[in-house]
Every structure is written in structure tokens, then in C-alpha cells.
CHARMM-style PDB file with segment names, atoms N, HN, CA, C and O in Angstrom:
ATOM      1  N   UNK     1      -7.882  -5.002   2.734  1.00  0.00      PROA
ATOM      2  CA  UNK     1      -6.734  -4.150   2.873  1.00  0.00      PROA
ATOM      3  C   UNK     1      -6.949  -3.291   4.121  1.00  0.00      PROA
ATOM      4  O   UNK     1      -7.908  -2.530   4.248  1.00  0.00      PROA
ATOM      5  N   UNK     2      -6.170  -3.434   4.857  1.00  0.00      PROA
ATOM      6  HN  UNK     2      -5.391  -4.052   4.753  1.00  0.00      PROA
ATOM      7  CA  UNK     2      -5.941  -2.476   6.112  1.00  0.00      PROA
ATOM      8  C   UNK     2      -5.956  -1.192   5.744  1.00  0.00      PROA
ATOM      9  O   UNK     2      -5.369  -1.002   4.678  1.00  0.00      PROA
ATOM     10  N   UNK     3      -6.493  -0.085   6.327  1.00  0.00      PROA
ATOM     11  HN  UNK     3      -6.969  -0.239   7.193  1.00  0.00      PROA
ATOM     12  CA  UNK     3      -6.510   1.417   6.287  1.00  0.00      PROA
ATOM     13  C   UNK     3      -5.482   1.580   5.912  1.00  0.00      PROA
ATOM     14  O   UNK     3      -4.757   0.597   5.755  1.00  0.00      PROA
ATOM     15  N   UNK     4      -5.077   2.703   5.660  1.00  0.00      PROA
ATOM     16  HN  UNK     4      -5.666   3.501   5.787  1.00  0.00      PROA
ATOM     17  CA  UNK     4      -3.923   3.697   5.372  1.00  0.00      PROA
ATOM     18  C   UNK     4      -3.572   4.579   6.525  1.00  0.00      PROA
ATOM     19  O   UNK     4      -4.516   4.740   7.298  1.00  0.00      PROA
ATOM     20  N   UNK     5      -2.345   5.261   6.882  1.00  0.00      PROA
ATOM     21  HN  UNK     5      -1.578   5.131   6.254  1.00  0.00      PROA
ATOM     22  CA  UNK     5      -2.413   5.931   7.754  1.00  0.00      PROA
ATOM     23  C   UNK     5      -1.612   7.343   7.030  1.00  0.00      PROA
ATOM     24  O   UNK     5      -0.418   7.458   7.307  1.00  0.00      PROA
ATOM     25  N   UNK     6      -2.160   8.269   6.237  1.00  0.00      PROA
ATOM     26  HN  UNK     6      -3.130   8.175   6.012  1.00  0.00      PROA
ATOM     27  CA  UNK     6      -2.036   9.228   5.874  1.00  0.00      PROA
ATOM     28  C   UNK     6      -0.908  10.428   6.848  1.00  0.00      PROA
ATOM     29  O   UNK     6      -1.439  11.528   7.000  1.00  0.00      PROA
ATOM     30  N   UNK     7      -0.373  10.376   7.083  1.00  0.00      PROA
ATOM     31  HN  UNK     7       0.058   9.482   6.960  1.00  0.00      PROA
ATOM     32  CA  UNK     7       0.721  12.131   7.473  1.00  0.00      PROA
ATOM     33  C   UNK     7       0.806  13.254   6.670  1.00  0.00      PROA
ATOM     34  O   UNK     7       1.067  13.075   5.480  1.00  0.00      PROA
ATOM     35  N   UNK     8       0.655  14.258   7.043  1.00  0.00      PROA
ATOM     36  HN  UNK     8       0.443  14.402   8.010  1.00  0.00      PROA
ATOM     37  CA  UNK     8       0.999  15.572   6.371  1.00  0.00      PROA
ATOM     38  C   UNK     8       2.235  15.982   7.199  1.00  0.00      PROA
ATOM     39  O   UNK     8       2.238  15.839   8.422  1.00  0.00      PROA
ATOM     40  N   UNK     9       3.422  16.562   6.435  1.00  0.00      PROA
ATOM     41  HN  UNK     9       3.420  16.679   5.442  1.00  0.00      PROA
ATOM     42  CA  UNK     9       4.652  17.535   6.989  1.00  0.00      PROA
ATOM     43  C   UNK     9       4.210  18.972   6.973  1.00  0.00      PROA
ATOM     44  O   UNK     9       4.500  19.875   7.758  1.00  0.00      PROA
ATOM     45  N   UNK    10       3.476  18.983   5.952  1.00  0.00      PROA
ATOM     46  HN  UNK    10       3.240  18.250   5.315  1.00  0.00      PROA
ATOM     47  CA  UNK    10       3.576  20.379   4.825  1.00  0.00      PROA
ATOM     48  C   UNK    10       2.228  20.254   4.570  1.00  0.00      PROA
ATOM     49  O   UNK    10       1.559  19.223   4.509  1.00  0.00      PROA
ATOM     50  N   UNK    11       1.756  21.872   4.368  1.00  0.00      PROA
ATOM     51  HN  UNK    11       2.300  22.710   4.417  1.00  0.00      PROA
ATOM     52  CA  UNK    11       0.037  21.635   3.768  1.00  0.00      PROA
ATOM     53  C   UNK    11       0.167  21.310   2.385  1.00  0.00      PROA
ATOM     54  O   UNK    11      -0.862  21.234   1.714  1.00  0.00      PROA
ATOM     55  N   UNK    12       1.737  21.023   1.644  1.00  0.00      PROA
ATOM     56  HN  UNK    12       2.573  21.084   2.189  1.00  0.00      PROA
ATOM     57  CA  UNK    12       1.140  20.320   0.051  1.00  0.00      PROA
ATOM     58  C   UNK    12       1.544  19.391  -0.385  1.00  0.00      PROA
ATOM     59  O   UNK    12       1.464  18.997  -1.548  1.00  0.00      PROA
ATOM     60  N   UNK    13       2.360  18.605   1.093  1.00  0.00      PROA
ATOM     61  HN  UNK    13       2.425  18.925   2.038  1.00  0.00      PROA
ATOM     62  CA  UNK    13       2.444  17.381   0.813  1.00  0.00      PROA
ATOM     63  C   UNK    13       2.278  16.532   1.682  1.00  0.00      PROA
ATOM     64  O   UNK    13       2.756  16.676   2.807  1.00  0.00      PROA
ATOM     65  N   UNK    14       1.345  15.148   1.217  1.00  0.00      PROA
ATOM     66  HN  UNK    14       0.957  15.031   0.303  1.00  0.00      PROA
ATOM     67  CA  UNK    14       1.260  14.224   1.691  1.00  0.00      PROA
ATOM     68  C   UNK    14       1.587  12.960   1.845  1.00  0.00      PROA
ATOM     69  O   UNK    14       1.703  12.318   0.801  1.00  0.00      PROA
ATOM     70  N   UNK    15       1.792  12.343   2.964  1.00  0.00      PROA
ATOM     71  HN  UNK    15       1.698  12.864   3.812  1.00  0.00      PROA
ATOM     72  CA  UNK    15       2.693  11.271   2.753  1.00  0.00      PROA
ATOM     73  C   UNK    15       1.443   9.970   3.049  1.00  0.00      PROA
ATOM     74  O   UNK    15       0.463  10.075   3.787  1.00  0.00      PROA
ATOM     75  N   UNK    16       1.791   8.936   2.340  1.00  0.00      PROA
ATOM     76  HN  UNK    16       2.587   8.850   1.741  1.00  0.00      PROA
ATOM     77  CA  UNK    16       0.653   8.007   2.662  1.00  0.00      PROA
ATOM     78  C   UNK    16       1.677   6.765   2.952  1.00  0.00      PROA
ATOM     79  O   UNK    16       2.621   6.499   2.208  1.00  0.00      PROA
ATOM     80  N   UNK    17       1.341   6.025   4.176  1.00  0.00      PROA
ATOM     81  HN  UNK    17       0.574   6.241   4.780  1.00  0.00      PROA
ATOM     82  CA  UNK    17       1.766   4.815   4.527  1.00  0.00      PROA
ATOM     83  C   UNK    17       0.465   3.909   4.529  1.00  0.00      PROA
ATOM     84  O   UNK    17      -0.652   3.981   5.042  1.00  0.00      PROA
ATOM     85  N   UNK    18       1.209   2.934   3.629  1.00  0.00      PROA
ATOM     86  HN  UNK    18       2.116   2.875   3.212  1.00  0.00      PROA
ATOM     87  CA  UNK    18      -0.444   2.011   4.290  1.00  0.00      PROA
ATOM     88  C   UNK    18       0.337  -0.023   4.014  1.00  0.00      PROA
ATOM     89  O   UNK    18       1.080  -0.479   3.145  1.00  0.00      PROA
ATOM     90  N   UNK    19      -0.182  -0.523   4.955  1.00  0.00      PROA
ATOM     91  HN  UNK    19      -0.786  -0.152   5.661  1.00  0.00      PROA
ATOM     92  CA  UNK    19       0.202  -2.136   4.683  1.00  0.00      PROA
ATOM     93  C   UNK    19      -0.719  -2.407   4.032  1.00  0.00      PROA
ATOM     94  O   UNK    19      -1.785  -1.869   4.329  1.00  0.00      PROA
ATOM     95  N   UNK    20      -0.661  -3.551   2.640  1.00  0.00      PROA
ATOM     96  HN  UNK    20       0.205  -3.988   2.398  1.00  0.00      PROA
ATOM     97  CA  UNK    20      -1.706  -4.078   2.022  1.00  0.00      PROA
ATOM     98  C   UNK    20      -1.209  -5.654   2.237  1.00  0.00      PROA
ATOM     99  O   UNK    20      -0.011  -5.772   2.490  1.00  0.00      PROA
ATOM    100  N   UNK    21      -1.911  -6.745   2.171  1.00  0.00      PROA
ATOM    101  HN  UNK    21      -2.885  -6.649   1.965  1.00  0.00      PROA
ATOM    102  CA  UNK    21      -2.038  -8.139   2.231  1.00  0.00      PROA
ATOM    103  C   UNK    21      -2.436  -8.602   1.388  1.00  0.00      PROA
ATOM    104  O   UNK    21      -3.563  -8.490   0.907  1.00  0.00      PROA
ATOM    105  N   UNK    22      -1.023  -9.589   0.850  1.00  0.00      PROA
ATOM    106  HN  UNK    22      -0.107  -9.679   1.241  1.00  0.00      PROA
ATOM    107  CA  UNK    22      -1.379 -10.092  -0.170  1.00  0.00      PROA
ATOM    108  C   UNK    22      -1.760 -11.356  -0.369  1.00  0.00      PROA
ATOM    109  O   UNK    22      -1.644 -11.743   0.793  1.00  0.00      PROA
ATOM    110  N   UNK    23      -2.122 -12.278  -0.952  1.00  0.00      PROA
ATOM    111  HN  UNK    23      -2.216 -11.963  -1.896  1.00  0.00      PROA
ATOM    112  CA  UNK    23      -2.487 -13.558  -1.280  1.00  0.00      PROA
ATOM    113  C   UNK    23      -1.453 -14.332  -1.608  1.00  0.00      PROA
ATOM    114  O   UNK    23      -0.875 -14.339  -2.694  1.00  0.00      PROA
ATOM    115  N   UNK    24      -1.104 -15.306  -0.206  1.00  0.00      PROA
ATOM    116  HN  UNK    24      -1.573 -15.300   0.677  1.00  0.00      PROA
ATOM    117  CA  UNK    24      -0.015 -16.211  -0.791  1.00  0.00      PROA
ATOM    118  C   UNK    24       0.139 -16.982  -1.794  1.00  0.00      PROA
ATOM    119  O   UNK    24      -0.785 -17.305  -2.540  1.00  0.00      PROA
ATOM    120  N   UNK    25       1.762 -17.496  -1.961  1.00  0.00      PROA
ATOM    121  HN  UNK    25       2.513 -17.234  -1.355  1.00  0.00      PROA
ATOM    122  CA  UNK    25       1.539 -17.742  -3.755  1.00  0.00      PROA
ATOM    123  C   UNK    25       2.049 -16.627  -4.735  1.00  0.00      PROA
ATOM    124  O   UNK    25       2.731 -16.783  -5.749  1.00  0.00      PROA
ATOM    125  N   UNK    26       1.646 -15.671  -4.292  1.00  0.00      PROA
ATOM    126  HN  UNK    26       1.092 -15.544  -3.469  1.00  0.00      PROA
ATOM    127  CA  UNK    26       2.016 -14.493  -5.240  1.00  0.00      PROA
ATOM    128  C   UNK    26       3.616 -14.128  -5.623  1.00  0.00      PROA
ATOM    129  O   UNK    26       4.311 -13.370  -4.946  1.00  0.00      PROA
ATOM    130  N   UNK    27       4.016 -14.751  -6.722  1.00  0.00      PROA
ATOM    131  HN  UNK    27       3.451 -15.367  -7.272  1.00  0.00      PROA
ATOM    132  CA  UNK    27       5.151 -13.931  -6.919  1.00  0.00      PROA
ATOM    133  C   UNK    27       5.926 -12.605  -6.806  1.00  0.00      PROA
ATOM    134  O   UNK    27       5.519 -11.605  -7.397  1.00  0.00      PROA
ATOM    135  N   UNK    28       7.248 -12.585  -5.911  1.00  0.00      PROA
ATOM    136  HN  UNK    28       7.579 -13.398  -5.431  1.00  0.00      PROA
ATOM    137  CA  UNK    28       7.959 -11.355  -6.056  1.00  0.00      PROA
ATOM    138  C   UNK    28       7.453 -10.047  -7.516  1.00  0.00      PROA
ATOM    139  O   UNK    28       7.005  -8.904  -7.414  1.00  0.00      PROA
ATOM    140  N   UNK    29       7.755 -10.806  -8.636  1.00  0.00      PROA
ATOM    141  HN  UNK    29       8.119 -11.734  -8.719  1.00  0.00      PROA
ATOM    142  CA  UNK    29       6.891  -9.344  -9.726  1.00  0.00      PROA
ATOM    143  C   UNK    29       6.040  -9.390  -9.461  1.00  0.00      PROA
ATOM    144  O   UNK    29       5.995  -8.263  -8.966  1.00  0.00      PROA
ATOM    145  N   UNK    30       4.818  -9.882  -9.262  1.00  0.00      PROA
ATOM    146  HN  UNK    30       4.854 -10.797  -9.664  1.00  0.00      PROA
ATOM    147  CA  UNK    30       3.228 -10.038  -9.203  1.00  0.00      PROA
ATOM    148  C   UNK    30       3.056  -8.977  -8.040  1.00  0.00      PROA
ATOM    149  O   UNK    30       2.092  -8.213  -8.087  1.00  0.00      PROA
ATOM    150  N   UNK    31       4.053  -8.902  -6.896  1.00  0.00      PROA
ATOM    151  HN  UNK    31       4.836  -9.523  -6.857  1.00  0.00      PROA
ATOM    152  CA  UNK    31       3.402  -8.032  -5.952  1.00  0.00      PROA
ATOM    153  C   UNK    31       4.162  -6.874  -6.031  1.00  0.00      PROA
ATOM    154  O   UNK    31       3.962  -5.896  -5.310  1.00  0.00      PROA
ATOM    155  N   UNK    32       5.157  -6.956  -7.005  1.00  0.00      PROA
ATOM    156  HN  UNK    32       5.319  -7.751  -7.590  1.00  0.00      PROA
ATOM    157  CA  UNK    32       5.923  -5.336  -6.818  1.00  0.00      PROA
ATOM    158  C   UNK    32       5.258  -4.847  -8.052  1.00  0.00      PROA
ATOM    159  O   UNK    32       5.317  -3.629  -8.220  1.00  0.00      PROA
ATOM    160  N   UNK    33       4.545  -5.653  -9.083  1.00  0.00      PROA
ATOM    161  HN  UNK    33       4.497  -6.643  -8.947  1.00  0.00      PROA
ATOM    162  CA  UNK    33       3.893  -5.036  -9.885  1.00  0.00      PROA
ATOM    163  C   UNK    33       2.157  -4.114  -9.046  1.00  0.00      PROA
ATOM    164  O   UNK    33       1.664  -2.997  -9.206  1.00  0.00      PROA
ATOM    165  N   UNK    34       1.819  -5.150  -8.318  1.00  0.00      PROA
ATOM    166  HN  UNK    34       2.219  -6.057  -8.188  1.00  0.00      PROA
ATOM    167  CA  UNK    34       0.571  -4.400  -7.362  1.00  0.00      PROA
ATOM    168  C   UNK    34       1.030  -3.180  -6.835  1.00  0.00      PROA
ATOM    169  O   UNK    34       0.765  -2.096  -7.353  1.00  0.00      PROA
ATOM    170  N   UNK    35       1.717  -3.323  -5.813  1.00  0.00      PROA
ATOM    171  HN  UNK    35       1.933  -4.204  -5.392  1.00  0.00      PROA
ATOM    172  CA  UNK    35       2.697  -1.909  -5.426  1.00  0.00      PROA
ATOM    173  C   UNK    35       2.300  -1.114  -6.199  1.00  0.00      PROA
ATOM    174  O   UNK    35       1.141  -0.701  -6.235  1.00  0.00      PROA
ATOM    175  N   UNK    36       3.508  -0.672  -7.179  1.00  0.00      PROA
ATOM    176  HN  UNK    36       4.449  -1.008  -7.149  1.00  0.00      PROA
ATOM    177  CA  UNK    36       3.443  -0.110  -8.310  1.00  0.00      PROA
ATOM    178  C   UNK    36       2.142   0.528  -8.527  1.00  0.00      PROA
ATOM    179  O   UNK    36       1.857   1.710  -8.331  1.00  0.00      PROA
ATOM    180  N   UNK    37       1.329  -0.495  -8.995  1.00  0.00      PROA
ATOM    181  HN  UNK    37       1.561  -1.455  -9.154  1.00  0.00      PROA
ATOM    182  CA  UNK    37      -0.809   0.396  -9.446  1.00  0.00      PROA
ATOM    183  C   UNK    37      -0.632   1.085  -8.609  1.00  0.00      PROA
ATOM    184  O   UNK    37      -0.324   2.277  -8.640  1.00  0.00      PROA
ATOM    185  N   UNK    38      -0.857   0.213  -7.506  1.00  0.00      PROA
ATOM    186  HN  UNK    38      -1.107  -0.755  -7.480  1.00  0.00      PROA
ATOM    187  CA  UNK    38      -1.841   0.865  -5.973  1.00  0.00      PROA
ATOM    188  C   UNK    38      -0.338   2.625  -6.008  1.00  0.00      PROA
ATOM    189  O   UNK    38      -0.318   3.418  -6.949  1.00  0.00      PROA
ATOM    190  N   UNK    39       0.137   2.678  -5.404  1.00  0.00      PROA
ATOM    191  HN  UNK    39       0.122   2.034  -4.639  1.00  0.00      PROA
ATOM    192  CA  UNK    39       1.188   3.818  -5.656  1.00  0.00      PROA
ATOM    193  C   UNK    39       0.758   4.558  -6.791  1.00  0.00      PROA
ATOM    194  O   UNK    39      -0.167   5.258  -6.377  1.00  0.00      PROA
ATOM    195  N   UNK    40       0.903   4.739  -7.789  1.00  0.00      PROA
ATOM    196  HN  UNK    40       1.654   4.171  -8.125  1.00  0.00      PROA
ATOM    197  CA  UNK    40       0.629   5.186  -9.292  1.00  0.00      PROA
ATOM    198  C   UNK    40      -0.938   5.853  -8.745  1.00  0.00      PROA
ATOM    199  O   UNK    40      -1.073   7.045  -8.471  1.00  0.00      PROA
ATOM    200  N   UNK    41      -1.993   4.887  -8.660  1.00  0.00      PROA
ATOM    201  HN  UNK    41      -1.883   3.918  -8.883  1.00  0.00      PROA
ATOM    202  CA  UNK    41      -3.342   4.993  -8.935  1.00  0.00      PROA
ATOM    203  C   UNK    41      -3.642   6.094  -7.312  1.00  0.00      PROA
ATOM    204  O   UNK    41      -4.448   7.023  -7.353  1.00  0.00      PROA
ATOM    205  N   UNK    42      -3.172   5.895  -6.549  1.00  0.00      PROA
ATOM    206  HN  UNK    42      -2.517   5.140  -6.516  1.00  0.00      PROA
ATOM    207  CA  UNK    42      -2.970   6.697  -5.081  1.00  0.00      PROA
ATOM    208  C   UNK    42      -2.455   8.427  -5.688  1.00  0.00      PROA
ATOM    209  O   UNK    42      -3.246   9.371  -5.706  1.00  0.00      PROA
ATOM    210  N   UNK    43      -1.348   8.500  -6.029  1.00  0.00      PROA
ATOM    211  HN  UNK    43      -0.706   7.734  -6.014  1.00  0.00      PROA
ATOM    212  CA  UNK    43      -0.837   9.623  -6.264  1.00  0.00      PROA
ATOM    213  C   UNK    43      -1.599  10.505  -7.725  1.00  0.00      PROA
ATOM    214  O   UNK    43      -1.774  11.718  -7.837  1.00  0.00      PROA
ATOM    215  N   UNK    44      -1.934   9.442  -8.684  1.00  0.00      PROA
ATOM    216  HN  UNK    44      -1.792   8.456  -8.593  1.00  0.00      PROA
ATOM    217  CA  UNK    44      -3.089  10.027  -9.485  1.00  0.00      PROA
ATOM    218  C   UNK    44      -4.179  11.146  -9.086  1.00  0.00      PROA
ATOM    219  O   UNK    44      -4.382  12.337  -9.321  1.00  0.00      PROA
ATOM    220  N   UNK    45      -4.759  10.109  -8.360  1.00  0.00      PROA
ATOM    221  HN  UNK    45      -4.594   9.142  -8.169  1.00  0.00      PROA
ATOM    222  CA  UNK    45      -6.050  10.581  -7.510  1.00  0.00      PROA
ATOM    223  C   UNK    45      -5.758  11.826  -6.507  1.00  0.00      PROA
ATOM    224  O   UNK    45      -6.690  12.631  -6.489  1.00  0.00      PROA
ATOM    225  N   UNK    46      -4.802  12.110  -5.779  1.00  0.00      PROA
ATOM    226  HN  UNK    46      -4.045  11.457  -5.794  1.00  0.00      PROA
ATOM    227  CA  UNK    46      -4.625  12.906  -4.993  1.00  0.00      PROA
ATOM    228  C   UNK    46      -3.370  13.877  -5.033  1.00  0.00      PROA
ATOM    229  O   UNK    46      -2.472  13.860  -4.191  1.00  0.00      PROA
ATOM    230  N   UNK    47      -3.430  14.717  -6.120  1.00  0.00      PROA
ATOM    231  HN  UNK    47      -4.159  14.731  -6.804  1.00  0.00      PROA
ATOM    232  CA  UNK    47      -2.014  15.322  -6.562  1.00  0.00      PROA
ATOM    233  C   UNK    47      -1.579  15.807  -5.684  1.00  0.00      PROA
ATOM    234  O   UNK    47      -0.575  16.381  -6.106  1.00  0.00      PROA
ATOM    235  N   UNK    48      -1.738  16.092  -3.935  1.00  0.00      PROA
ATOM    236  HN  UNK    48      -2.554  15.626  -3.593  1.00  0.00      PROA
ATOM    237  CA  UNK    48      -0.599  16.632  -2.777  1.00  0.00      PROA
ATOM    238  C   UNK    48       0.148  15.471  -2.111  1.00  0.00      PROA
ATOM    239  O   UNK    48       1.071  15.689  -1.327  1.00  0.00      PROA
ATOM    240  N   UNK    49      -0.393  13.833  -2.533  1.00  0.00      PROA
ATOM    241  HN  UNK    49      -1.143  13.655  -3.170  1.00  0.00      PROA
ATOM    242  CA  UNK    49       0.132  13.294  -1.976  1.00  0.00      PROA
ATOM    243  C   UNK    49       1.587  13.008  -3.278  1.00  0.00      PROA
ATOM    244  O   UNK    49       1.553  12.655  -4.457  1.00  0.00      PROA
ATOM    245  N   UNK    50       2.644  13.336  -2.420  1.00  0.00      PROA
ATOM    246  HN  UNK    50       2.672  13.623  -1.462  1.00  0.00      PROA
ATOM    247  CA  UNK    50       4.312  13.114  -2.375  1.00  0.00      PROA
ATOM    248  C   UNK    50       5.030  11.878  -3.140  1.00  0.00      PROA
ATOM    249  O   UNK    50       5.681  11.480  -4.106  1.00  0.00      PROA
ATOM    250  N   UNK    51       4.206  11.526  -1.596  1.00  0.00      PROA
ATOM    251  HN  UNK    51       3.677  11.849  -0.811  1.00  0.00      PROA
ATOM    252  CA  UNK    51       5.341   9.451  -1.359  1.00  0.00      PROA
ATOM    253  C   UNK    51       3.769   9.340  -0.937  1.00  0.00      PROA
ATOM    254  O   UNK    51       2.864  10.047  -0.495  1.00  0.00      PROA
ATOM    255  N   UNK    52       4.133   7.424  -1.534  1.00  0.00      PROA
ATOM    256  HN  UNK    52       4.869   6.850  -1.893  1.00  0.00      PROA
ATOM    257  CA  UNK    52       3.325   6.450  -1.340  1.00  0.00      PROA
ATOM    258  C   UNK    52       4.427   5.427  -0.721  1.00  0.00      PROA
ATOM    259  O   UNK    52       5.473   5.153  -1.310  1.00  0.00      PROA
ATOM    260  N   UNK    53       3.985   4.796   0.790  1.00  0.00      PROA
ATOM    261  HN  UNK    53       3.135   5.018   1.269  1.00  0.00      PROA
ATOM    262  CA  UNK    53       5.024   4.045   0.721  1.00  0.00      PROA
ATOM    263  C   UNK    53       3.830   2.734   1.683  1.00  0.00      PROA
ATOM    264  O   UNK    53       3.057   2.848   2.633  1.00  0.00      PROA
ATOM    265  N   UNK    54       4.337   1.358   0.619  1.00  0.00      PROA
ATOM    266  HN  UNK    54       4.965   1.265  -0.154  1.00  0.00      PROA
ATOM    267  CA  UNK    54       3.261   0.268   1.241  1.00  0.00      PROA
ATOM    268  C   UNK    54       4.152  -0.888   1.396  1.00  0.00      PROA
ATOM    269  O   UNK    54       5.125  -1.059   0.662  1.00  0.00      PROA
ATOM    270  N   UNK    55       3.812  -1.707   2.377  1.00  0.00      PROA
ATOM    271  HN  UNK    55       3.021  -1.568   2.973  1.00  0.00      PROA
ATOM    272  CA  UNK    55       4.304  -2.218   3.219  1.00  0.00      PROA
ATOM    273  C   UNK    55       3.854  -3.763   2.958  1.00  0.00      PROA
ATOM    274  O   UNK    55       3.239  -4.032   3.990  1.00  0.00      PROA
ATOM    275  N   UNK    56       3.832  -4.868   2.168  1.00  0.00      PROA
ATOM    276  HN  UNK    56       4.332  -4.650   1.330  1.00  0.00      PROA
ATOM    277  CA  UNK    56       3.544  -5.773   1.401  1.00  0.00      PROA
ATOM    278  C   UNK    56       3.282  -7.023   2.858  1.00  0.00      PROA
ATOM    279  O   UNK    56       4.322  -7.349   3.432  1.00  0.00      PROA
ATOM    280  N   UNK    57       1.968  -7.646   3.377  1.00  0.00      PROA
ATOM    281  HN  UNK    57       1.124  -7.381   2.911  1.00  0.00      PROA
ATOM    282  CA  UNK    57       2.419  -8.346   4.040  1.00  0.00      PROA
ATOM    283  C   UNK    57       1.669  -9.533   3.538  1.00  0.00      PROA
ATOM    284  O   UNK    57       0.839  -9.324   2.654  1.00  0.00      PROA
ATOM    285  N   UNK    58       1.831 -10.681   3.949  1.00  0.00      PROA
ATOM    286  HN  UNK    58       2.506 -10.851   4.667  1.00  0.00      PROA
ATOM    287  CA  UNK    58       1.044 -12.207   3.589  1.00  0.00      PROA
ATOM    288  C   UNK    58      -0.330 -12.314   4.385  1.00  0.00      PROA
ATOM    289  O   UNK    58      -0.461 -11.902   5.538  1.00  0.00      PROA
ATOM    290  N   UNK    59      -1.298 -12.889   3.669  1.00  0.00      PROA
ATOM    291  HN  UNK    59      -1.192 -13.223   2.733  1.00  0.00      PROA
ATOM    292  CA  UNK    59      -2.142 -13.290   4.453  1.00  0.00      PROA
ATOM    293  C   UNK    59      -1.971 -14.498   5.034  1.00  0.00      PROA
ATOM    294  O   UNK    59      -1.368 -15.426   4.496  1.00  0.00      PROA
ATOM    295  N   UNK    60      -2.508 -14.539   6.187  1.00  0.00      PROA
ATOM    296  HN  UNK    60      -2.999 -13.785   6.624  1.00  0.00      PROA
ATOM    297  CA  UNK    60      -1.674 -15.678   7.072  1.00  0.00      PROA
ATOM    298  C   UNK    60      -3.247 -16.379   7.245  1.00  0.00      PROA
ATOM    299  O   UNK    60      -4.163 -15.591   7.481  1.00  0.00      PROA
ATOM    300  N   UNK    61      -3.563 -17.829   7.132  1.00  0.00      PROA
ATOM    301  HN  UNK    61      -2.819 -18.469   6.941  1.00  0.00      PROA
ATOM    302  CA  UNK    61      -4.541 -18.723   7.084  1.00  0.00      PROA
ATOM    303  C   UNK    61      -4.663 -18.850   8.821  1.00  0.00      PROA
ATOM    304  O   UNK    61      -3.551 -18.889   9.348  1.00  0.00      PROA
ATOM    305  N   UNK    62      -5.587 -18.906   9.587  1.00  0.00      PROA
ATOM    306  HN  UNK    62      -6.490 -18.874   9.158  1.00  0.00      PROA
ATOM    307  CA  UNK    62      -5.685 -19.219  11.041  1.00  0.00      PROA
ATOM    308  C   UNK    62      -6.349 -20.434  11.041  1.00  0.00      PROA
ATOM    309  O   UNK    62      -7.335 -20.481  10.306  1.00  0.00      PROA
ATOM    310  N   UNK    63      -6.056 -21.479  11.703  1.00  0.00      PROA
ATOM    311  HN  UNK    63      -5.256 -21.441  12.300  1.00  0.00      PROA
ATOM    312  CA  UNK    63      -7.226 -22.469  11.695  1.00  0.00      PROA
ATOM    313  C   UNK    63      -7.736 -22.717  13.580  1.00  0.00      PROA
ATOM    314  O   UNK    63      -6.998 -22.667  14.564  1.00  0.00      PROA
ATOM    315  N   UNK    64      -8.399 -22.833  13.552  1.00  0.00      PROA
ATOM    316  HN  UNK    64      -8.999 -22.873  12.752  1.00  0.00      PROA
ATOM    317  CA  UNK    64      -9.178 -22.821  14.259  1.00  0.00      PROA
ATOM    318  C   UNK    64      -9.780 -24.446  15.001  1.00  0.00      PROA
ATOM    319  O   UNK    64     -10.679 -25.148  14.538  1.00  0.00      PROA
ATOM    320  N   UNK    65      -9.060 -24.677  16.095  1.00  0.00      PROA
ATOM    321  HN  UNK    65      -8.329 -24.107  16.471  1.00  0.00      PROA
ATOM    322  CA  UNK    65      -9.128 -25.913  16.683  1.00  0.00      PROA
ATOM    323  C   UNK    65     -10.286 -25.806  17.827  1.00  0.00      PROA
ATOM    324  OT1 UNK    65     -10.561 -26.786  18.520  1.00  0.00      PROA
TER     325      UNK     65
END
């Protein structure tokens, strides 16, 4: 999973952007259910952060000639 790139507006709230990569194959619920944790389990942990907002992308296979 790629970093996060955290913003503050306000000293009591935080905004978290972050792209996570998912494993192709994965069904539409399967990854809005991930969302969901990761969001939930983010804002748990850190009661100033606001918004969680993640950015769902594919892992893309490279092959190598």
C-alpha cells in the first residue's frame, strides 16, 4: 500500500488521503467492503482525523521482456 498523504485545515481536524491497490479479480463489494475497514479502522485509531478518503487502484502485473 502506498503512503498516505495526511492534510490538516484545522488543528482538530484531519484529513487523510491515501491510494490503496488492490488485487485484481476483486469484486466491486469486496473492495468497497475494504474501503470501508481501512476508513473505519483509520478514524478509530486517530480521533482528529475527519474524512478518510481512498482512492481504490488495480495492481497492474509488468512483465518484463
Amino acid at each position: 500500500m502506498p503512503p498516505s498523504r495526511p492534510s490538516q485545515s484545522v488543528p482538530d481536524d484531519i484529513l487523510v488521503n491515501m491510494d490503496v491497490e488492490f488485487q485484481n479479480g476483486l469484486s466491486t463489494n469486496q473492495v468497497e467492503e475494504a474501503i470501508a475497514v481501512i476508513g473505519k479502522e483509520i478514524r478509530e485509531g486517530i480521533s482528529a482525523i475527519r474524512k478518510v478518503f481512498i482512492e481504490a487502484l488495480a495492481i497492474r502485473k509488468v512483465i518484463a521482456k
